[in-house]
C-alpha positions in Angstrom: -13.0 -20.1 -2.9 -12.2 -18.4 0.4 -16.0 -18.2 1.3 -16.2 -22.1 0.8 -12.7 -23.0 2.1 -14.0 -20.4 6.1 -17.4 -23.4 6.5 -15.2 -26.5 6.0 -15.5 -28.7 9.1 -13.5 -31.0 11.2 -10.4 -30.3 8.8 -8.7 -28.0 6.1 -4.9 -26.8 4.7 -4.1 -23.4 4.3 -0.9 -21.8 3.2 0.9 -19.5 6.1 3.1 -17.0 7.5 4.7 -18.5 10.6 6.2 -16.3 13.3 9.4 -17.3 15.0 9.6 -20.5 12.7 12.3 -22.4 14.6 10.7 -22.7 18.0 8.3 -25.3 15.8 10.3 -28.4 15.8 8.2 -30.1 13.6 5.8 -31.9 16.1 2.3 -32.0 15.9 0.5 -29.0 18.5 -2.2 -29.0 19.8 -4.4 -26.6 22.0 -8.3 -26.6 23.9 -10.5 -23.6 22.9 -14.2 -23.0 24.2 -16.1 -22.0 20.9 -19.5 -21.7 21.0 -19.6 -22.9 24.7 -17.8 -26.1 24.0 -14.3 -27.5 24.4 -12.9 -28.0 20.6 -9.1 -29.6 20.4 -7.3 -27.6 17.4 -4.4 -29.4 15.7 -2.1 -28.3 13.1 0.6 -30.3 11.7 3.0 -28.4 9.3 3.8 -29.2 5.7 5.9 -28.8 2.8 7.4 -24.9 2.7 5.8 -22.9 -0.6 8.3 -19.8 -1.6 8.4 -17.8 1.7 5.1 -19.7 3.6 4.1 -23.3 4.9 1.0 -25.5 4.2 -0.3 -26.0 7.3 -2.9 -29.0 7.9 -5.3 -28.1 10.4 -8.3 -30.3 12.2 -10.4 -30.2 15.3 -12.4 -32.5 17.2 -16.1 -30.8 16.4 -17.5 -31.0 13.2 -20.1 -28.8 14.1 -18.1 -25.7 14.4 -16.5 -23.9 11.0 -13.2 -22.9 10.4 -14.3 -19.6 10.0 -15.8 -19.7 13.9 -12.8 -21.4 15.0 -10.9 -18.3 14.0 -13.5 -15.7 15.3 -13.1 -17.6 19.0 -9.2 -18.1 19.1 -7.1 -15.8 16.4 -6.5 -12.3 17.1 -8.0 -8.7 14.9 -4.2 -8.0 12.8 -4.3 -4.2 13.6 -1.0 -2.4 11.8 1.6 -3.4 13.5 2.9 1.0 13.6 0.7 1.1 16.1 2.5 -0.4 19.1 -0.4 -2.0 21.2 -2.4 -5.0 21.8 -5.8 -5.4 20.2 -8.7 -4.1 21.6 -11.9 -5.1 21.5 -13.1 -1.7 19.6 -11.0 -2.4 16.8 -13.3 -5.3 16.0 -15.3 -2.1 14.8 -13.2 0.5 14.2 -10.6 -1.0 11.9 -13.8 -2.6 9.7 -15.9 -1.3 6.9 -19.4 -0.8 7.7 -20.3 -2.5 4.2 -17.6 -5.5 4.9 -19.3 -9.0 4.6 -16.9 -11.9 3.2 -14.2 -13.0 5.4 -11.2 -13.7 3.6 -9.0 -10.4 3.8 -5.5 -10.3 6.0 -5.9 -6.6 6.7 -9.5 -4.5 6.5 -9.2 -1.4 2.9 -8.7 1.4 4.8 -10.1 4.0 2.5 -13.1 2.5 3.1 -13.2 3.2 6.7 -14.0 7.1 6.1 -17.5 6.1 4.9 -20.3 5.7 7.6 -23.8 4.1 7.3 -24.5 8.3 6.7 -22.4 9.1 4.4 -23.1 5.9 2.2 -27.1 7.0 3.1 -26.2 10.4 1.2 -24.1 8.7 -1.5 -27.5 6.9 -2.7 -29.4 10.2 -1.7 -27.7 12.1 -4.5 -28.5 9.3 -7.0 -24.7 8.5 -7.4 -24.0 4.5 -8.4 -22.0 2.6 -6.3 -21.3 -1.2 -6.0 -19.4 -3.0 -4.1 -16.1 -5.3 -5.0 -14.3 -8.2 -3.2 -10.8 -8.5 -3.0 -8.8 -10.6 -0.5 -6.0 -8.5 0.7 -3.1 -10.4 0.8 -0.1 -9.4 3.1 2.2 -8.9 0.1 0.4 -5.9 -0.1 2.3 -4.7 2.9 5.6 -6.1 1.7 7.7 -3.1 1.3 9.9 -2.6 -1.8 13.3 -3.0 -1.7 14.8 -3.8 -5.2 16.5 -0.6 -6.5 14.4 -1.8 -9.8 10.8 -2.4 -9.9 11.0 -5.5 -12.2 12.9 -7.2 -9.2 9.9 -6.9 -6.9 7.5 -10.0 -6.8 4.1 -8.9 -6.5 1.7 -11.4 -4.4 -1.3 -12.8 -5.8 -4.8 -11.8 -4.6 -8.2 -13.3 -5.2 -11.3 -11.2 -6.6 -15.2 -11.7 -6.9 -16.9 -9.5 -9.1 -21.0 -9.7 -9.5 -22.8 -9.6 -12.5 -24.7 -6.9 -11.2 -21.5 -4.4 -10.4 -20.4 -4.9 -14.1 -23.9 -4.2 -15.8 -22.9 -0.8 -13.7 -19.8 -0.5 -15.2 -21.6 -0.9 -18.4 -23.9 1.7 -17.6 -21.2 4.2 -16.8 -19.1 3.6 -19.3 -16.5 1.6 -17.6 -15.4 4.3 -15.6 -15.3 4.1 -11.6 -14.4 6.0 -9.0 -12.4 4.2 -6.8 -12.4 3.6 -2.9 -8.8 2.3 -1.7 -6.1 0.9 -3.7 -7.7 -2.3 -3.3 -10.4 -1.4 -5.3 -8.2 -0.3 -8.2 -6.3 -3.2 -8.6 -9.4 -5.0 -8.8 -11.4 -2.6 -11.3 -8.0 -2.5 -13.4 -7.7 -5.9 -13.7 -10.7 -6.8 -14.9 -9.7 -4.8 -17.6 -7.0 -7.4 -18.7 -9.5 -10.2 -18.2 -11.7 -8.7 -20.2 -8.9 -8.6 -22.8 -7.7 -12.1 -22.6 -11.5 -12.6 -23.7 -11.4 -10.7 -26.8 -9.9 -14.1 -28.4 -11.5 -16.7 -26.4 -14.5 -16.6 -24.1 -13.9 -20.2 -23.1 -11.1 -19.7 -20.8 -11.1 -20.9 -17.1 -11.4 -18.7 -14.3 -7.7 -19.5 -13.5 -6.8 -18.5 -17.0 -7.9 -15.5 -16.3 -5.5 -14.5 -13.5 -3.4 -11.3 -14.2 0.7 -12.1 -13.5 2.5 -8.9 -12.5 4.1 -7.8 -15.6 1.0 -8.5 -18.0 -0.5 -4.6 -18.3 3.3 -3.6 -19.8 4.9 -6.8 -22.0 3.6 -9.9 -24.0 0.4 -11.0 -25.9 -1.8 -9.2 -23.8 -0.6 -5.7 -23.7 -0.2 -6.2 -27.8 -3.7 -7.2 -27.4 -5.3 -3.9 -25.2 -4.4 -1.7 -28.0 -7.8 -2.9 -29.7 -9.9 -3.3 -26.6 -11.8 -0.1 -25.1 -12.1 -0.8 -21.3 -15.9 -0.7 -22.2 -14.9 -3.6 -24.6 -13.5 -5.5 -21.9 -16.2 -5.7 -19.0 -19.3 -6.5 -21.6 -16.2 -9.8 -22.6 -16.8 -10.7 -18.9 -20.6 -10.2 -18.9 -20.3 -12.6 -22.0 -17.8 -14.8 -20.3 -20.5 -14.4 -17.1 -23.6 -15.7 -19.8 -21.6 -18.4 -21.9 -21.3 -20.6 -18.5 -24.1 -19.7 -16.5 -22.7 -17.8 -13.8 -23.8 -15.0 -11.5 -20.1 -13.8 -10.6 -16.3 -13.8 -11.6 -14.1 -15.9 -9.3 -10.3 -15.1 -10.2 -7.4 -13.5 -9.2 -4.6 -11.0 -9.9 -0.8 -10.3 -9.4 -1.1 -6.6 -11.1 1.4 -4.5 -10.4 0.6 -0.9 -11.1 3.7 1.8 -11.4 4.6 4.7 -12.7 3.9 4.6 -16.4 1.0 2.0 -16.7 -2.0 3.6 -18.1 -5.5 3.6 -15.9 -8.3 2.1 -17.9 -11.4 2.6 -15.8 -10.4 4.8 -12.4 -10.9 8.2 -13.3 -10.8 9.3 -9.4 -9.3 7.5 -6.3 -10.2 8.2 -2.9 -7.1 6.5 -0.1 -5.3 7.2 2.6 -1.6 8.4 3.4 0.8 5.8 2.4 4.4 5.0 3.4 7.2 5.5 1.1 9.0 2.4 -0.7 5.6 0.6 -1.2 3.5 -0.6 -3.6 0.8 1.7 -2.9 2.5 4.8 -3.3 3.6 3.6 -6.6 0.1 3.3 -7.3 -0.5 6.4 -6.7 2.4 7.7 -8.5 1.0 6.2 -11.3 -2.4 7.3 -11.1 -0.9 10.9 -10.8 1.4 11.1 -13.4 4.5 11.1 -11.1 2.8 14.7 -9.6 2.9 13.4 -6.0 5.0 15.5 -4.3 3.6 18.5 -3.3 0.4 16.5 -2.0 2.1 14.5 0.4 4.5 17.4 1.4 0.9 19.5 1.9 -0.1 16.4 3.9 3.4 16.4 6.2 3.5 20.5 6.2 -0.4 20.3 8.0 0.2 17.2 10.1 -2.3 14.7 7.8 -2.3 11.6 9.8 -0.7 8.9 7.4 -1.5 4.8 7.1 -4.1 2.7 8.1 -6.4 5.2 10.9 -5.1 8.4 8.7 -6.8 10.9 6.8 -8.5 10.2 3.7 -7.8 12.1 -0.2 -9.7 12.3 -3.4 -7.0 12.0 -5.9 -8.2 13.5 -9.4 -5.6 13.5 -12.1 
C-alpha cells in the first residue's frame, strides 16, 4: 500500500532504478538533509538486484519525519526528460493535476493537466458524473518498445485503488466511462478482468486479482469474458467490495492493451500526443481501430505540440 508504505518512520525498502550503477561500490551512504528545520541523517544500504531494479534499505535518524517528507525535502520533481532543463520550482504546479492527492506515481497523467479548478467547476455544472481513479504510474510506462513483436515486450506492473463510490457510478452509467489519460484506461479496463475472475469465486485475494499482460487475449480468463457483460463485472467487485467489508479495491495490473483487444467500458478517451514505438500509442491504436493516422499526421501538419506539456484530443471511435 503506497499510501501506508510514504508515513513509515525511521526505516523502509523500496525497489529502484539506480543511475550510473557502478559508481556505487556497494558501501553504505550516507547524507545530512534539513527537513522540517532539523538535521535528519539518510542512509541507504543496497540489496539484492530484482529483474532490472535493486531493493534498497533505507533509514534515518528521526522518527518523527515520514518517508514521504523525506522525499518532499531532498528528491527532485521527474519532469520528462525531452525537455532538456533542470527543475523548476513551477513545475511543482504545472506538471500536477489540480485533483491529484495520493503520492505514489513516478510521472504526473498528463491528460489530466488540461483540466482546471474551472473547467472541472463546469464539468459538475452540466450535471456530467465524474470520479476520480488511482493508479501509480510506473516508469515501465515510459519504456519504449523495441521487440519487432509485441508478445516479446514485458509490460510493468502498476498498482490501482478504486472506491466503492466510483463503481456504484459505473453502475449507474452502465459501465461505460469516458476516460482521462491512458492511465485511466488501463485502470477502468482492468477492472473489467477482475470483475471477471469474480464470476467463479468472490473469495479471491486482492493479489489474486492482479491482471498479467497477456490475460485480456489467451487463457481461462478471456474464455471466461465471453459470458461477462462489463456491467457484470464491476457489480462482482461491488460484491467482492461487500463479502469482506471493504470501502475500496487495492490491486494491480500488468494489462497490456494493442491493437486488436476489445474496449469494455471506455467509450471516449481524452490524452495527449504520444511518441511512436510506445505503449501508449498502441493504446490508442487499439482504441481506434488501427485509424490513427491521419489524426497524428493532422496533429504534425498544424504543429500540435506532442508528449507530456502537449495539446490535448478527445478520441471517439
Amino acid at each position: 500500500d503506497y499510501e501506508q508504505m510514504f508515513q513509515t518512520t525511521g526505516s523502509c525498502s523500496w525497489l529502484c532504478m539506480i543511475g550510473n550503477l557502478k559508481k556505487w561500490k556497494g558501501e553504505t551512504l550516507r547524507r545530512t538533509f534539513e527537513v522540517k528545520g532539523r538535521e535528519v541523517t539518510l542512509s541507504a544500504e543496497r540489496r539484492e538486484d530484482v529483474g532490472k531494479s535493486y531493493r534498497v534499505d533505507f533509514s534515518w535518524d528521526d522518527n518523527t519525519v515520514s518517508f514521504a517528507e523525506l522525499l518532499d525535502s531532498v528528491g527532485e520533481l521527474p519532469i520528462p526528460p525531452y525537455l532538456n532543463r533542470e527543475t523548476h520550482e513551477s513545475d511543482k504546479t504545472t506538471y500536477q493535476t489540480v485533483y491529484s492527492k495520493i503520492k505514489g506515481s513516478v510521472a504526473a497523467p498528463t491528460a489530466g493537466l488540461h483540466f482546471t479548478s474551472d473547467v472541472l467547476a463546469s464539468l459538475d455544472a452540466h450535471g456530467i458524473d465524474r470520479e476520480e481513479v488511482t493508479l501509480h504510474v510506473g516508469a515501465g510506462t515510459f519504456k519504449p518498445v523495441k521487440s519487432e513483436e509485441i508478445q516479446d515486450h514485458e509490460m510493468h506492473t502498476e498498482y490501482i485503488c478504486v472506491h466503492r463510490q466510483t463503481l456504484e457510478k459505473l453502475i449507474k452509467h452502465n459501465a461505460c466511462a469516458i476516460a482521462v489519460g491512458t492511465t485511466s484506461v488501463r485502470t477502468l479496463e482492468s477492472l473489467y478482468y477482475m470483475g471477471v475472475k469474480l464470476e467463479k469465486n468472490l473469495d479471491l485475494s486482492e493479489d489474486e486479482l492482479h491482471v498479467c499482460q497477456w490475460e485480456p487475449y489467451e487463457g481461462e480468463t478471456f474464455e471466461m469474458a465471453a459470458n461477462v457483460t462489463p456491467l457484470k463485472a464491476i457489480q462482482n467487485i461491488l460484491a467482492y467490495l461487500d463479502r469482506h467489508s471493504l470501502n475500496s479495491l487495492h490491486s494491480s495490473t500488468q494489462i497490456i492493451i494493442a491493437p486488436g483487444y476489445e474496449y469494455k467500458i471506455v467509450k471516449m478517451l481524452v490524452t495527449n500526443f504520444h511518441q511512436p514505438q510506445s505503449t501508449l500509442l498502441l493504446l490508442v491504436s487499439a482504441f481506434l481501430h488501427g485509424d490513427w493516422h491521419k489524426i497524428y499526421d493532422y496533429a504534425l501538419a498544424h504543429d500540435f505540440r506532442f508528449l507530456s506539456y502537449g495539446d490535448s484530443s478527445l478520441l471517439i471511435p
